[in-house]
C-alpha positions as CSV (number, residue, x, y, z in Angstrom):
1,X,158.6,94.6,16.5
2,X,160.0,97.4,18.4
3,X,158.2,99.5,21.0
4,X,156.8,103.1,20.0
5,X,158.7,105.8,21.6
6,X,156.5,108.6,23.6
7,X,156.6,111.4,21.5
8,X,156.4,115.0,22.8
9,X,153.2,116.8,21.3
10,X,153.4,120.0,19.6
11,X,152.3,123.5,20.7
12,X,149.3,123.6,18.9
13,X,148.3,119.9,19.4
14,X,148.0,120.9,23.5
15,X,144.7,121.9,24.2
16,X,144.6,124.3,27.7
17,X,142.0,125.4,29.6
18,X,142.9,128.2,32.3
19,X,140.1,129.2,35.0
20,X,141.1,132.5,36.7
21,X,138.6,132.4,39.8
22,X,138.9,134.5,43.0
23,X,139.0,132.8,46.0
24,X,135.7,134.5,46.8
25,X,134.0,133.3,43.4
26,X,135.1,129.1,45.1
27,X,133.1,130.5,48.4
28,X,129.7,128.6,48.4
29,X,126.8,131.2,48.4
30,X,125.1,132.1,51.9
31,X,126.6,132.4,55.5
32,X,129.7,130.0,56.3
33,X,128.5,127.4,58.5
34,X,130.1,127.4,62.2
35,X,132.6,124.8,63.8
36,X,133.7,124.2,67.0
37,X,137.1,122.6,66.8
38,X,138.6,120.9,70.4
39,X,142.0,119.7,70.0
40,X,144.6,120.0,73.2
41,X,147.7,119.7,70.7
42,X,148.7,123.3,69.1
43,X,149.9,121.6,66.4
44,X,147.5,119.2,65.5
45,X,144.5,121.8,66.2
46,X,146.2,124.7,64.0
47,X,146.8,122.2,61.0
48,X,142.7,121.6,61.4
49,X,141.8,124.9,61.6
50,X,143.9,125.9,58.7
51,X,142.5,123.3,56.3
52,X,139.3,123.8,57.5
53,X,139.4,127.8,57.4
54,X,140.6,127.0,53.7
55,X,137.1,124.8,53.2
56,X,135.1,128.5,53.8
57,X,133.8,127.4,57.1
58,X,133.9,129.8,60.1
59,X,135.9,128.0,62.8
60,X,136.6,128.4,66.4
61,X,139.3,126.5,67.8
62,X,139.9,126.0,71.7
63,X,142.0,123.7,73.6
64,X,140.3,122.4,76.4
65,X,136.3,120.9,76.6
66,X,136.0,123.7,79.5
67,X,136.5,126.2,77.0
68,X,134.5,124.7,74.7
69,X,131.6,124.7,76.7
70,X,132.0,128.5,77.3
71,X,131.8,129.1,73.3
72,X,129.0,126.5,73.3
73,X,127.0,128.8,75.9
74,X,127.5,131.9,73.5
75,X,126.9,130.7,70.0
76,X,125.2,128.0,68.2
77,X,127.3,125.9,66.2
78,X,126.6,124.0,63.1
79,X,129.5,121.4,63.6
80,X,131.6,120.0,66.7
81,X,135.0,118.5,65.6
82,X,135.9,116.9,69.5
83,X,138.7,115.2,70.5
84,X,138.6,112.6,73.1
85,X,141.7,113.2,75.7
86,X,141.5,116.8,76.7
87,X,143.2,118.1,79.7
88,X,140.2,118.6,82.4
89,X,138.0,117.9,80.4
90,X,137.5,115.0,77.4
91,X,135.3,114.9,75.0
92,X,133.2,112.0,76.4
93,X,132.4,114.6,79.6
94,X,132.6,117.8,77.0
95,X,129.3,115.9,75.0
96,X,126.8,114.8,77.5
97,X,127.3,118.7,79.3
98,X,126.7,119.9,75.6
99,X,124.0,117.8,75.0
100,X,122.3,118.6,78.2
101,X,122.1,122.1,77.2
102,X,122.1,121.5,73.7
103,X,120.5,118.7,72.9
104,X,119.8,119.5,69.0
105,X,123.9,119.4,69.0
106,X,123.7,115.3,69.8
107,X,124.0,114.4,65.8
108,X,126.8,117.5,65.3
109,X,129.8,116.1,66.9
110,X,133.1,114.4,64.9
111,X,135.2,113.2,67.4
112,X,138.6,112.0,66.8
113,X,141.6,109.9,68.9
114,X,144.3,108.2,68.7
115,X,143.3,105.2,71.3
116,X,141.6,103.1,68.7
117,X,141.6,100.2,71.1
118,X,140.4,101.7,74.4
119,X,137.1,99.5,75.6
120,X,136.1,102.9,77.4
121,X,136.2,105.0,74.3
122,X,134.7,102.2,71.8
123,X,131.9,101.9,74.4
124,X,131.1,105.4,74.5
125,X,131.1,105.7,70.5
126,X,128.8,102.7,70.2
127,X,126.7,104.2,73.1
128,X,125.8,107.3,71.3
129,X,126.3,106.1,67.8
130,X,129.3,108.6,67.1
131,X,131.2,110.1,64.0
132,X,135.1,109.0,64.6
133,X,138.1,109.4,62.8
134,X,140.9,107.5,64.5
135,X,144.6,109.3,64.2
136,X,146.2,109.9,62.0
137,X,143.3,110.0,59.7
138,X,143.9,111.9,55.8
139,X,142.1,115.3,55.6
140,X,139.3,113.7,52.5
141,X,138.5,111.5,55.7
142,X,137.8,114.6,57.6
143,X,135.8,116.0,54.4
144,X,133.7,112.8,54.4
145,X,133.0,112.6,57.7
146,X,131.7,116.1,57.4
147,X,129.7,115.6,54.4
148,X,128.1,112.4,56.0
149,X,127.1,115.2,59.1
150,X,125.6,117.4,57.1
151,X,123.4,114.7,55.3
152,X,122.3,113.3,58.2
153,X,120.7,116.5,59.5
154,X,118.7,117.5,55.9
């Protein structure tokens, strides 16, 4: 018995469904929620702040946890995206100064490195019970980790 070939279906056999939606109409209703986005690498934080940007949420992205305190000291924010090794300041000193301020911000924070094996950094996740992602981690990582946030706090 020989195989079947595939057949290519005819024009009217294809059914097609075309949604024209502005990007506003994809925008979920009410006032975007507010991240703070600490990342030392230009690259790495711009490629965030893009995607994230894209995801409707109002982002403000700074290089440093010194100037992350200074945004934290004018605004409230509804997330905290942190990475660990910052220049001056890392993310482990950037929390407990937020938290001392802040502390509703303790169950807010994300933070993210690439030193998945440093007894330092594993102690202070396990210490406070923190959100990681470990680099490189895939952007519906990032989304989960979010969503799993934003639970949390309901």
């Amino acid at each position: 018995m020989r195989p079947i070939s595939p057949r290519t279906p005819e024009p009217k056999e294809i059914a097609t469904l075309h949604i024209n939606l502005e990007p506003e109409q994809l925008r979920p209703p009410g006032p975007a929620q507010k991240v703070l986005l600490l990342e030392d690498r230009d690259d790495f934080r711009e490629l965030l702040h893009e995607y994230l940007t894209s995801r409707f949420y109002d982002v403000t992205s700074v290089h440093s946890g010194i100037e992350g305190l200074n945004k934290i000291m004018k605004s409230r924010f509804d997330l905290i995206l942190c990475d660990m090794l910052m220049p001056k300041m890392g993310g482990e000193m950037f929390y407990w100064a937020v938290t001392r301020v802040r502390p509703a911000t303790r169950q807010r924070f994300i933070f993210f490195t690439g030193h998945k094996n440093n007894p330092k950094i594993e102690f202070f996740f396990r210490r406070v019970n923190a959100t990681v992602l470990f680099k490189p981690f895939k952007l519906s990582a990032l989304d989960s980790a979010i969503n799993d946030v934003f639970r949390r706090l309901r």
